[in-house]
C-alpha positions in Angstrom: 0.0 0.0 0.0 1.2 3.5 -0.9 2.4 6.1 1.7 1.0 9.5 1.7 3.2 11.8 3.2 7.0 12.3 3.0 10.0 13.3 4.0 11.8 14.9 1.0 15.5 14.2 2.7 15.5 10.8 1.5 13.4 10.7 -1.3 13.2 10.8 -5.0 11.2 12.4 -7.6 10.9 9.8 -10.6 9.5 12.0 -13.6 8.1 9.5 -16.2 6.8 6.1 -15.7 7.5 4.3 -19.2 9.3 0.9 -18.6 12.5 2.5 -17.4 11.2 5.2 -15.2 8.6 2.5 -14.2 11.3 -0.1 -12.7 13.0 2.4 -10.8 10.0 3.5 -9.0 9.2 -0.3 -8.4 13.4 -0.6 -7.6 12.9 2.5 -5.0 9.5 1.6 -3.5 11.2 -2.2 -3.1 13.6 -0.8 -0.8 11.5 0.8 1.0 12.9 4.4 -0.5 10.1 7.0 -0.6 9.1 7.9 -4.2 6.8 10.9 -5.5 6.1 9.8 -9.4 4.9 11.8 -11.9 3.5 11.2 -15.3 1.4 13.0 -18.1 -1.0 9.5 -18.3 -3.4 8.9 -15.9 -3.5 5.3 -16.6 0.0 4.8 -15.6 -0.4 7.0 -12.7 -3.1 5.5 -11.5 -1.3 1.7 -11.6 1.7 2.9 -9.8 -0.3 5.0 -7.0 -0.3 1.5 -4.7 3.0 0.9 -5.4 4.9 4.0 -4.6 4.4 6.7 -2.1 2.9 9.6 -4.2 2.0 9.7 -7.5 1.0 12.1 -10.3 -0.9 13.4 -13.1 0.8 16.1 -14.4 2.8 18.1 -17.2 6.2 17.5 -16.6 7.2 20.1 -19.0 6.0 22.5 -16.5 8.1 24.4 -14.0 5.0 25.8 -12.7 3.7 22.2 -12.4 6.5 21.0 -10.7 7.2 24.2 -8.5 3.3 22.8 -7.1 4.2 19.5 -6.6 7.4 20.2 -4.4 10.1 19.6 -6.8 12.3 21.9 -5.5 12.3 20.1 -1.9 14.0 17.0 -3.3 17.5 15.9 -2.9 17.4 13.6 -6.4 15.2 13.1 -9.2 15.3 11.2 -12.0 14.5 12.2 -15.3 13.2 8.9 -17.5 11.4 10.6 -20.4 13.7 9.2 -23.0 11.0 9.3 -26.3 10.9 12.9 -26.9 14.7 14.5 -26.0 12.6 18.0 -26.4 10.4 17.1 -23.3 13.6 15.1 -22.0 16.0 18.9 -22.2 12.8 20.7 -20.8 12.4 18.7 -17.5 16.1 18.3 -16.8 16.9 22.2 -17.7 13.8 23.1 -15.3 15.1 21.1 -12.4 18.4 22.4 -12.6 16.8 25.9 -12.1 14.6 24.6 -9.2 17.8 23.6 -7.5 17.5 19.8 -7.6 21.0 19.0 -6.7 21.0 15.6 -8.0 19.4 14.6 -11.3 19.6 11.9 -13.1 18.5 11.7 -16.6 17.8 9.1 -19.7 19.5 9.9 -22.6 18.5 7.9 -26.6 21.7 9.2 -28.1 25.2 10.4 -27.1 24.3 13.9 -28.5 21.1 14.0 -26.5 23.5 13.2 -23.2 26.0 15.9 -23.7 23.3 18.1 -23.9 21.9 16.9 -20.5 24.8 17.4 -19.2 25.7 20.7 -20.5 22.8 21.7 -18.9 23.5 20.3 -15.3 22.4 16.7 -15.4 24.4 15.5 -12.6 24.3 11.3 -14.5 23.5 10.6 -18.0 22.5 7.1 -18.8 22.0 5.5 -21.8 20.0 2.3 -20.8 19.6 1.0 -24.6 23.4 1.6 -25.5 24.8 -0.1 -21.8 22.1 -3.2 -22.4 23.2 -3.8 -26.2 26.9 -3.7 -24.9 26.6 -6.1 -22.2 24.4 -8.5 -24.4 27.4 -8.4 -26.7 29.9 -9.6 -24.4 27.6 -12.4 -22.9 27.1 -13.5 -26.6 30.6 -14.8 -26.6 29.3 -17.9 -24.9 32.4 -17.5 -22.2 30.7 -14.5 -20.2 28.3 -15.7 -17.8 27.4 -11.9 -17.0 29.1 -8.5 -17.6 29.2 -5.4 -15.7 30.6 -2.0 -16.7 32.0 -0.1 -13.8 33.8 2.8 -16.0 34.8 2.1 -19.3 38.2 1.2 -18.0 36.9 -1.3 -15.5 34.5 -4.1 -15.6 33.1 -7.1 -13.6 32.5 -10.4 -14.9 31.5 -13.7 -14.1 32.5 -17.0 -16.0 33.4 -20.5 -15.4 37.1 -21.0 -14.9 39.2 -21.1 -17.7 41.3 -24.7 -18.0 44.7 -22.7 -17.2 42.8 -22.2 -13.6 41.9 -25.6 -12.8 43.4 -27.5 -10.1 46.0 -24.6 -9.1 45.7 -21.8 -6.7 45.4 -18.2 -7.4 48.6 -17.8 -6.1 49.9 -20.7 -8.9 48.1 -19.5 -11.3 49.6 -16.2 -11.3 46.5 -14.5 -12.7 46.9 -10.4 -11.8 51.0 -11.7 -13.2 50.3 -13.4 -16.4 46.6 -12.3 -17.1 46.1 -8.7 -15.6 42.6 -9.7 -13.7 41.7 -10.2 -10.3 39.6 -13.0 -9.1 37.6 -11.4 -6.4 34.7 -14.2 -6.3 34.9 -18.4 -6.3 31.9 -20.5 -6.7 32.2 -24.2 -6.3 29.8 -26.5 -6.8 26.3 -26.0 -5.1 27.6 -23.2 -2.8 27.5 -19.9 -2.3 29.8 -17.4 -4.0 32.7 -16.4 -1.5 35.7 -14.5 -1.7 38.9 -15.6 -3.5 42.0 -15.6 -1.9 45.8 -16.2 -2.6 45.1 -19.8 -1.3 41.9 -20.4 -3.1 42.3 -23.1 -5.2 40.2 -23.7 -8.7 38.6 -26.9 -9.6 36.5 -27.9 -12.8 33.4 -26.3 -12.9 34.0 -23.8 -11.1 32.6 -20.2 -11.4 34.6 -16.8 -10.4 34.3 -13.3 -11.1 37.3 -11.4 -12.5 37.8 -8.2 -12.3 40.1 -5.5 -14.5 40.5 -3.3 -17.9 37.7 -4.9 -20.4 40.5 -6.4 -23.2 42.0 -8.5 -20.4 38.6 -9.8 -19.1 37.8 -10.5 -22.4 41.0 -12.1 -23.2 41.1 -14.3 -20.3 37.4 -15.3 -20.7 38.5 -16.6 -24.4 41.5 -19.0 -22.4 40.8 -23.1 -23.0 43.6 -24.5 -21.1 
């Protein structure tokens, strides 16, 4: 059931409620975040108003709109109109002058996010671009699953390579020879647990490496 009131230090204003803006209100509301969500459709509005805190019909092109709804009181807000980068500039530009401090906003296009963030969008992100690049990678039949941290850095989880089995970290010389870090070992039916020096590798086995993406992906591609 949906809160009524709240209290603007810890909460976020999620403007749209497509399938992006949608999950993060679910996300937020999940963990027990309190969430004011606004939308121009009623219908999506209405199906979210038992599942977050506060939500609204409005136009969130607006400023006058959103100086009635509060706007201004929040710490964050997320911008997730990504269909129309008109309405998209609008929102974000009219936040920034409200004095949201933090805004993150959905960008369809690398031109579309440096002008959010020429603007003052404090995070661009580009939900459609980061998906299709992590599908890519798990595509290679060796990635298990694939996380960007910076585009210098990533996270990834496989099964052990061959050149892994039946050694130690330590033996295997992995941040030496490879330039990864295994931070993560799952054997068998347990639970993932951290890798040490001492933690040795056995067939079947799944870890999660860590390190720049060309040496994740080259040690994913190792047989033996």
């Amino acid at each position: 059931m949906a809160k009524n009131k709240i209290n603007h230090d810890d909460a976020v204003l999620v403007i749209g409620l497509g399938r992006f803006g949608g999950a993060i209100a679910t996300e937020l509301a999940r963990t027990d975040r309190e969430v004011l969500a606004i939308d121009s459709g009623l219908d999506r509005v209405q199906r979210f108003s038992t599942i977050v805190t506060h939500a609204v019909a409005a136009d969130v092109t607006d400023i006058d709109a959103l100086r009635q709804i509060g706007a201004e009181a929040f710490g964050t807000a997320v911008v997730a109109v990504g269909s129309s980068v008109e309405a998209s500039v609008l929102i974000t530009a009219n936040l920034v002058e409200l004095g949201v401090p933090n805004i993150w906003a959905k960008a369809i296009s690398k031109s579309h996010g440096m002008i959010l963030t020429k603007i003052g969008a404090s995070h661009v992100i580009q939900p459609e671009q980061e998906a299709g690049e992590r599908v890519a990678h798990l595509l290679s039949d060796q990635l298990l699953d694939y996380t960007e941290v910076e585009p210098t850095f990533v996270m990834a989880r496989m099964f052990a390579p061959g050149v892994l089995i039946g050694k130690t970290l330590a033996e295997a010389g992995t941040r030496r020879d490879y330039r990864i870090t295994v931070v993560g070992v799952k054997s068998g039916g347990a639970d993932f647990t951290y890798a040490t020096a001492d933690t040795a590798i056995h067939e079947s086995d799944q870890i999660i490496v860590a390190g720049r993406p060309e040496d994740v992906d080259a040690f994913a591609k190792l047989k033996s």
